[in-house]
C-alpha positions in Angstrom: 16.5 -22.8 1.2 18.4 -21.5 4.1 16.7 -22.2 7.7 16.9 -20.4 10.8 15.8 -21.7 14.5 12.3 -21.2 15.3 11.7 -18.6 18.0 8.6 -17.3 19.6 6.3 -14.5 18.0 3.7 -12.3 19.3 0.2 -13.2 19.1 -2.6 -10.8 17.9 -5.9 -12.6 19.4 -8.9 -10.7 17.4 -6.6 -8.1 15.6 -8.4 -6.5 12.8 -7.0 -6.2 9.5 -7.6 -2.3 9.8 -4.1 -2.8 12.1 -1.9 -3.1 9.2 -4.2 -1.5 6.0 -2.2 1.5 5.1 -4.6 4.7 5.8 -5.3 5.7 1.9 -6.2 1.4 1.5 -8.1 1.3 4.2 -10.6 4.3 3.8 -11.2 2.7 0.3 -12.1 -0.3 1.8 -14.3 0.5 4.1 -15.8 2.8 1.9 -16.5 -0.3 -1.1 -17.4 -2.6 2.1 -20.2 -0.7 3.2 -21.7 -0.1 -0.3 -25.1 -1.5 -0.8 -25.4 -5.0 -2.9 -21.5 -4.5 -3.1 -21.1 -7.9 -2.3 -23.5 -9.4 -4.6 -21.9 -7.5 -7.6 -19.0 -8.8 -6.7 -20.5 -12.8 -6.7 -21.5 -11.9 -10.0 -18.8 -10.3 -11.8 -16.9 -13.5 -10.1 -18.9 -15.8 -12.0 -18.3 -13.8 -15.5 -14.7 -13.8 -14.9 -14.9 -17.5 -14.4 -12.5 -17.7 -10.9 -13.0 -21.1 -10.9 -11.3 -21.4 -14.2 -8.3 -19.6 -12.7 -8.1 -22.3 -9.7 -8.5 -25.3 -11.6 -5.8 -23.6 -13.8 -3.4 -23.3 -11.3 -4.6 -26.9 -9.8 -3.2 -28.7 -12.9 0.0 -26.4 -13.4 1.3 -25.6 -10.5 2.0 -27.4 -7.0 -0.3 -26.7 -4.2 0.9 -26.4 -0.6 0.0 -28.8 2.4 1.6 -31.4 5.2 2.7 -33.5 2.3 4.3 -31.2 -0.3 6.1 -28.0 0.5 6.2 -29.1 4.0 8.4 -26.1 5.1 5.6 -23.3 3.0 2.6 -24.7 4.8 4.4 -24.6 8.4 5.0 -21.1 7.6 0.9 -20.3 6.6 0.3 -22.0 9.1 2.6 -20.2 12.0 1.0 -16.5 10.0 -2.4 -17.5 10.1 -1.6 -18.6 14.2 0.2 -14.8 14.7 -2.5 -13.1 12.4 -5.6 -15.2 14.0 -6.8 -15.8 10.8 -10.4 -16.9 10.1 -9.6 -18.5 7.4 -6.2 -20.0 5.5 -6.0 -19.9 1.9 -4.4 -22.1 -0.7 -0.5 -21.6 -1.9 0.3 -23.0 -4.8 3.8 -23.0 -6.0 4.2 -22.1 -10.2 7.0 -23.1 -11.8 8.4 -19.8 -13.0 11.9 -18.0 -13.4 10.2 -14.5 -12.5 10.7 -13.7 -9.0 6.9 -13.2 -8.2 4.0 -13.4 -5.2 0.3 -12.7 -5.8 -2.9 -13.6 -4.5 -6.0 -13.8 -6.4 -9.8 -14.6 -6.4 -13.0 -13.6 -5.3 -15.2 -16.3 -3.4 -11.9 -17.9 -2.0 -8.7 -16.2 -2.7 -5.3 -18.2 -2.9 -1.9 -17.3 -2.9 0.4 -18.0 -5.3 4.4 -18.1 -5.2 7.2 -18.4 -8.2 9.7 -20.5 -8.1 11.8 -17.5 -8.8 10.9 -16.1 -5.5 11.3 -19.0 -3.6 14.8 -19.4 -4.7 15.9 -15.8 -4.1 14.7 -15.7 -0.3 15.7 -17.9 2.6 13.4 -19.2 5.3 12.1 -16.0 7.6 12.0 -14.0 4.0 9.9 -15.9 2.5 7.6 -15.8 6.2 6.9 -12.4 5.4 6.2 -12.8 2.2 3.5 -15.4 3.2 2.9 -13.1 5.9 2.4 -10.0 3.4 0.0 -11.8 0.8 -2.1 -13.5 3.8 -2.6 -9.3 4.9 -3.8 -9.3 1.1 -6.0 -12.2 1.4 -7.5 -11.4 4.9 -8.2 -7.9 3.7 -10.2 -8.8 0.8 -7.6 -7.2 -1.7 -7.6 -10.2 -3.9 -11.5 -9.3 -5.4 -9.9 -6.0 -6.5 -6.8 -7.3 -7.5 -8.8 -9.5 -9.6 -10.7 -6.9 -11.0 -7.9 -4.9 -12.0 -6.1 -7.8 -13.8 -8.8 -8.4 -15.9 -9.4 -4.7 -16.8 -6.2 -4.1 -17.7 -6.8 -7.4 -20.3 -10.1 -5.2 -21.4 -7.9 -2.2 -21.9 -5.7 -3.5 -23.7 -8.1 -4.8 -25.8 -10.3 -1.7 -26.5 -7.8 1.0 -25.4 -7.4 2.4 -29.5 -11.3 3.5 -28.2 -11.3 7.2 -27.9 -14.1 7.6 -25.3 -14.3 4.3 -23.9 -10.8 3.7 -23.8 -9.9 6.9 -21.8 -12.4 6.0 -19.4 -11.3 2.7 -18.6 -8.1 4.2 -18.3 -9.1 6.5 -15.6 -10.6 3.5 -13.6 -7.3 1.2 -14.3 -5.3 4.2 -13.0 -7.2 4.9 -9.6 -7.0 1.0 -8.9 -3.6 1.5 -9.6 -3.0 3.9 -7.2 -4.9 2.0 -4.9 -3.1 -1.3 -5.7 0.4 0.7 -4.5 -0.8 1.7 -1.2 -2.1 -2.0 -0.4 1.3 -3.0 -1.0 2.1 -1.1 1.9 -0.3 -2.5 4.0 0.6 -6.4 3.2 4.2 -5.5 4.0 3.0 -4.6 7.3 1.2 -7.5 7.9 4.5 -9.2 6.5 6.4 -7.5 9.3 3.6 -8.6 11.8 3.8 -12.3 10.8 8.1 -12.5 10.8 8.6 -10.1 13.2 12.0 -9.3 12.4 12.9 -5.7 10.7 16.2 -7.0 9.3 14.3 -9.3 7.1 12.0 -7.3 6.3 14.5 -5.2 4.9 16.3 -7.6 3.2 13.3 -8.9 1.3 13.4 -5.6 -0.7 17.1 -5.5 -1.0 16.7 -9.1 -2.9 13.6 -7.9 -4.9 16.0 -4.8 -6.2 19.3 -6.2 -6.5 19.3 -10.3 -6.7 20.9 -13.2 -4.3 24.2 -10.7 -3.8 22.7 -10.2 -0.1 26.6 -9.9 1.2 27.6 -7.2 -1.1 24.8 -5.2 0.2 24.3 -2.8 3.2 20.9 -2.2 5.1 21.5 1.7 6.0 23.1 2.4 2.5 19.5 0.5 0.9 17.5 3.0 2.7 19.5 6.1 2.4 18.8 5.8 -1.5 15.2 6.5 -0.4 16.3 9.7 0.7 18.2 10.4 -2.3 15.7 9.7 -4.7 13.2 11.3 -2.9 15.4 14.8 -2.5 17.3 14.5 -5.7 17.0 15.8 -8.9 15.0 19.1 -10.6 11.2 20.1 -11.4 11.7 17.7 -14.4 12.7 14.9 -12.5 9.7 15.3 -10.3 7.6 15.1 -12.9 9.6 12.0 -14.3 8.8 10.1 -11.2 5.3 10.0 -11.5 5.8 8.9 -15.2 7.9 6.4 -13.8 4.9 5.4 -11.2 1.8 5.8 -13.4 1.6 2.1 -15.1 3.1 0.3 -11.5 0.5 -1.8 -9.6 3.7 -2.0 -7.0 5.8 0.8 -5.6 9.3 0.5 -6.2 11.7 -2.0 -3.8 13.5 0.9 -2.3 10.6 3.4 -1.5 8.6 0.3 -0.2 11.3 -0.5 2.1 11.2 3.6 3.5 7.9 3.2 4.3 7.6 0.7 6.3 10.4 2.2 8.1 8.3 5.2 8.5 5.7 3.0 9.8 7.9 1.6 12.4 9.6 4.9 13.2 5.8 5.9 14.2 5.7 4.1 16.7 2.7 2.0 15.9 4.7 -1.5 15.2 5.9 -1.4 18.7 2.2 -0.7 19.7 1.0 -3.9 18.4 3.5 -5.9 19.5 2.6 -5.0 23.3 -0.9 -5.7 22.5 -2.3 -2.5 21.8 -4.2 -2.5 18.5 -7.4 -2.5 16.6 -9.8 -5.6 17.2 -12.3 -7.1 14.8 -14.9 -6.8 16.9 -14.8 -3.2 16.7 -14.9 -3.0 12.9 -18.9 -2.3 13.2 -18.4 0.9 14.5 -15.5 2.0 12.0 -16.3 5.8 10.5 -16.3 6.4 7.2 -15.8 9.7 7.6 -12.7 9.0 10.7 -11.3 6.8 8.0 -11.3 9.3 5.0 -9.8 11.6 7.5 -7.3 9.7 8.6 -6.2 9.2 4.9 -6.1 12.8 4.0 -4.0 13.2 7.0 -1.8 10.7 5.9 -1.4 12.5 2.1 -1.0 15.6 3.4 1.7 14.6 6.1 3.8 12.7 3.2 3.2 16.0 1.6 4.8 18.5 3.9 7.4 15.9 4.7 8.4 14.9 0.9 11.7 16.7 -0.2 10.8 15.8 -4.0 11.3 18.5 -6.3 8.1 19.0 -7.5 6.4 18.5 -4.3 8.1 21.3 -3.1 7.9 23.5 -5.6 4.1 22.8 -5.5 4.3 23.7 -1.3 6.3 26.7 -1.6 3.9 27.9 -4.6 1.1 27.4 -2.2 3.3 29.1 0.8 4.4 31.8 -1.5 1.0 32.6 -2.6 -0.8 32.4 1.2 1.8 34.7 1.8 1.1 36.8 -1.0 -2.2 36.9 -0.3 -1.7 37.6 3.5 0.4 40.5 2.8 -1.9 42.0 0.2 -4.6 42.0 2.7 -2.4 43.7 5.0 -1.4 46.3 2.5 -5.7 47.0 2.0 -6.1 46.9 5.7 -3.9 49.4 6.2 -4.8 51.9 3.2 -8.5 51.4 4.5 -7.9 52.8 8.0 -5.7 55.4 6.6 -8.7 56.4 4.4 -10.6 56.2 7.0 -8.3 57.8 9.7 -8.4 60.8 7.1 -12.1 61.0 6.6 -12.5 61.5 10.3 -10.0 64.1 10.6 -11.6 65.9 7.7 -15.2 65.5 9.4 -14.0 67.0 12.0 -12.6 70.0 10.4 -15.6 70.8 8.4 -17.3 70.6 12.2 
């Protein structure tokens, strides 16, 4: 594991985890949050899908982080949950496992797990934001949906040949999937939070694409295939895309990588690092409503940016046909005052 000299990192005293929830996330948490018995639900379904199981599981299989093992891992939880103010620090336990992979799981107390596959692909600050980006996960309660979604897509497996119930489960496993995508987004923020360097935050999706051949790779050339794939191709290929997407609980390295540098490019990084950004004690007072709207505004912004083929062919429709319908009511305008230009004149000549 390589290592790099500690340095000093902003601080976010009483930063609320609506600071790094990506918009579309966020107005779907705050929608479940304010639910009714939502919690209580939860506690239950928690004890029929036996979490405990899962930790005891991973308690005699894998290695769990502290002061004593995977010294270096529980520095670095412990300098995120210091930048993140954390009310609480979950477990890490390391699994011993080829496939390069991060999650974090549970319902009453959610812990993170790390491969060793991943911990062998990234060096020291790398695997900070990764620690950094499943802690956003943890602190924004996107384990107990992440959990729910693992085991329904167990159930639908199981009783997908259903007709009825089958394509109804699918339609649930598919909204949490889209949701799952966009809270990637907001735990690499949080990731970029905790490390506080953009190079590295960049090269963590590099690795997750292309593999330990850092050196042979080029930052710019990384993002520009964002661009690329997002203008490239015909109709069909925007169609192939969200094929491509449908069955993904993650975006795709690349495109994860252009967001955040979308995010950055905001301006709203830079915000929070000079202290300017959402506290927790304001969460009371959070709208609904503000929130949906916020979401929509970020859809429909991706929207008229996007230079995918179908997206645009889907705009221009709707451009072509507002000014279809524009001119039409033109054309009627007009003929009406004619008609009616020509109904006074003849009035008048029968006066």
């Amino acid at each position: 594991m390589t290592t790099s000299p500690d340095r000093i990192r902003v601080k976010f005293p009483g930063i609320s985890t609506r600071a790094w929830e990506h918009p579309a996330d966020r107005s779907a948490l705050v929608t479940l949050r304010t639910l009714s018995g939502f919690d209580t639900i939860l506690r239950t379904l928690s004890g029929l899908l036996a979490e405990r199981q899962h930790r005891l599981l991973y308690l005699a299989t894998a290695v769990r982080v502290d002061e004593r093992q995977f010294r270096s891992l529980h520095q670095m939880r412990e300098d995120c949950v210091g930048v993140l103010d954390a009310r609480t620090t979950p477990e890490i336990f390391v699994l011993q496992n080829p496939h390069v992979s991060a999650f974090t799981i549970g319902m009453d107390q959610p812990f993170i797990v790390l491969t060793t596959g991943l911990i062998e692909l990234m060096d020291t600050e790398e695997l900070r934001f990764v620690i950094g980006h499943e802690l956003g996960h943890a602190l924004s309660g996107h384990a107990v949906y992440r959990t729910m979604l693992m085991h329904l897509l167990r159930l639908s497996a199981s009783i997908g040949w259903m007709p009825v119930g089958g394509w109804a489960l699918r339609a649930i496993v598919a909204a949490l999937m889209e949701w799952s995508r966009k809270s990637e987004l907001s735990g690499d923020r949080a990731g970029l939070l905790c490390v506080q360097d953009v190079d590295t935050s960049v090269r963590v999706h590099m690795k997750l694409a292309g593999g330990t051949w850092i050196k042979e790779m080029n930052h710019g050339a990384f993002l520009s295939q964002a661009d690329d794939y997002d203008r490239s191709g015909d109709l069909r290929d925007g169609v192939l895309k969200l094929l491509n997407l449908e069955l993904q609980s993650h975006p795709f390295s690349v495109l994860r990588a252009a967001e955040l540098r979308r995010w950055i490019q905001s301006g709203e990084y830079d915000r929070m690092l000079a202290g300017d950004y959402p506290r927790r004690d304001q969460d009371r007072n959070t709208s609904i409503t503000e929130e949906i709207k916020h979401a929509a505004r970020s859809y429909r912004d991706t929207f008229d940016q996007s230079e995918d083929p179908l997206i645009r062919t889907v705009r221009n429709l709707g451009r072509d046909v507002g000014s279809a319908v524009t001119t039409v009511g033109q054309e009627v305008g007009e003929t009406v005052s004619k008609i009616g230009k020509r109904f006074n004149e003849w009035r008048a000549g029968e006066n």
